[in-house]
C-alpha positions in Angstrom: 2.3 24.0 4.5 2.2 20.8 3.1 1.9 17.3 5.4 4.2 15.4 4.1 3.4 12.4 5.6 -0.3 12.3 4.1 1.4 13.5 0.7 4.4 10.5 0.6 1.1 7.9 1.5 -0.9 9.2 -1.0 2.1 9.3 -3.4 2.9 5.6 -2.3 -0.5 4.3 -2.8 -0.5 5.9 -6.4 2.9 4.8 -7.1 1.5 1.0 -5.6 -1.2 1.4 -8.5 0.6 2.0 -11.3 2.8 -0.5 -10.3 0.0 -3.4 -9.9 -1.6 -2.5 -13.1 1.9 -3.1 -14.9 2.3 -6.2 -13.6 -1.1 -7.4 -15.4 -3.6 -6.7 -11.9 -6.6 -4.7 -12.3 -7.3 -2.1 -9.4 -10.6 -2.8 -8.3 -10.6 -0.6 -4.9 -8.9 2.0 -3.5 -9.1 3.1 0.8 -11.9 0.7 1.4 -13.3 1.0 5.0 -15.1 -1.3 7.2 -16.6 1.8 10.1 -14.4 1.9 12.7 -12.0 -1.3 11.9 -10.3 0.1 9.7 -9.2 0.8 6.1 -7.5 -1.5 3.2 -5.6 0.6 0.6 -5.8 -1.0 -2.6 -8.0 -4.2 -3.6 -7.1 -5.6 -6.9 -8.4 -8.7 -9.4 -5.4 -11.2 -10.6 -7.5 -13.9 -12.6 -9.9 -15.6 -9.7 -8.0 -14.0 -7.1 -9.0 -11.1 -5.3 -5.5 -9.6 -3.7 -5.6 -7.2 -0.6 -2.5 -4.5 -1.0 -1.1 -2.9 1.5 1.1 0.0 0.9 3.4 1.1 3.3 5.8 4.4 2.4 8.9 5.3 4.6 11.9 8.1 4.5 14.8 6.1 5.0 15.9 3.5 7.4 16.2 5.2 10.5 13.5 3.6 12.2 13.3 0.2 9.6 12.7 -0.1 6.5 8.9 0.2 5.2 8.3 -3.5 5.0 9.3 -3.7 8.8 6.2 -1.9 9.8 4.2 -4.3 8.9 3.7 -6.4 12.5 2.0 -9.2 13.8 -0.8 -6.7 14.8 -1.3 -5.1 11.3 -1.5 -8.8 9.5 -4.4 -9.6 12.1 -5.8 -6.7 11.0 -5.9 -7.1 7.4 -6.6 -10.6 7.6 -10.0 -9.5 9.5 -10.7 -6.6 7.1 -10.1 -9.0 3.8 -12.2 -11.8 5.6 -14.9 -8.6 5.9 -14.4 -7.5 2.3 -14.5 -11.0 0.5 -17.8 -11.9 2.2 -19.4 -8.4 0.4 -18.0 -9.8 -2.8 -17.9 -13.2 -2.9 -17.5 -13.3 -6.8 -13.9 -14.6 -5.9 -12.7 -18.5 -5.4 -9.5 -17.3 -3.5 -8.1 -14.2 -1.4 -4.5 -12.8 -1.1 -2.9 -10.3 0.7 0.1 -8.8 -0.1 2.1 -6.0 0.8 3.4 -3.0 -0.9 6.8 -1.4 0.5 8.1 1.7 -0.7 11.0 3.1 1.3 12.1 6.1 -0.4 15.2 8.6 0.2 15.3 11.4 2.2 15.7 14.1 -0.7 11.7 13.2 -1.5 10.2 14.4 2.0 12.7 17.1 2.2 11.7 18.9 -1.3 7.1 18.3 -0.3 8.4 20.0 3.5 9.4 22.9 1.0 6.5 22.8 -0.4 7.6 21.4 -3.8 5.8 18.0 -5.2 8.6 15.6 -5.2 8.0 12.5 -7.0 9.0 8.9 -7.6 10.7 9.3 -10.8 13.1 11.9 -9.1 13.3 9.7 -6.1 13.1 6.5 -7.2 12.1 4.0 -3.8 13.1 0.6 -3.1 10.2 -1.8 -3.9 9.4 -4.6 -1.7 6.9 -6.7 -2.6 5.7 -9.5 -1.0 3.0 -11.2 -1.8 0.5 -14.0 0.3 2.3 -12.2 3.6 -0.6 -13.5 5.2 
């Protein structure tokens, strides 16, 4: 049986990729982890700027929309983890970090729990992008 919640993040985060690059960023980066502190999905390159993504995938409103789930805590977080990153690579005059949201329709989770491999061009999401969120 397939877990659709790792397979709609992993779709998401590919989905955030091919979306970056066609907007003229290059992926540098993908599920970089600092130990323990935690992970940041995507890093990309826009001119001088390296941009932190974070891509967050939902089913539905029910419980608010993908960009809603990104608190107070989880900017703390990725401002910390960025801060971490750029001093590894400080080949970069500025640092952004932007988030990804991808809320998609129910028909997507309920075709992966039956084991199919729904996809974004079946289900197209609503795309939120915001980006300098922190």
């Amino acid at each position: 049986m397939v877990d659709h919640r790792k397979y709609l993040g992993q779709a998401g985060e590919e989905y955030a990729c091919r979306l970056i690059e066609d907007n003229g960023l290059e992926v540098l980066e993908r599920n970089w982890r600092d130990s323990r502190r935690g992970e940041l999905d995507i890093l990309a390159r826009e001119g001088h700027t390296a941009v932190v993504v974070e891509v967050r995938t939902r089913i539905g409103t029910t419980y608010g929309s993908a960009l809603e789930s990104v608190d107070t805590r989880k900017v703390l977080q990725l401002r910390r983890l960025a801060a971490r990153w750029a001093h590894q690579h400080s080949s970069f005059s500025k640092l952004r970090i932007d988030v990804i949201a991808l809320t998609v329709p129910r028909g997507f989770a309920e075709e992966v729990r039956e084991g199919g491999k729904a996809d974004f061009d079946r289900y197209p999401p609503k795309i939120e992008w915001v980006r300098g969120i922190a």
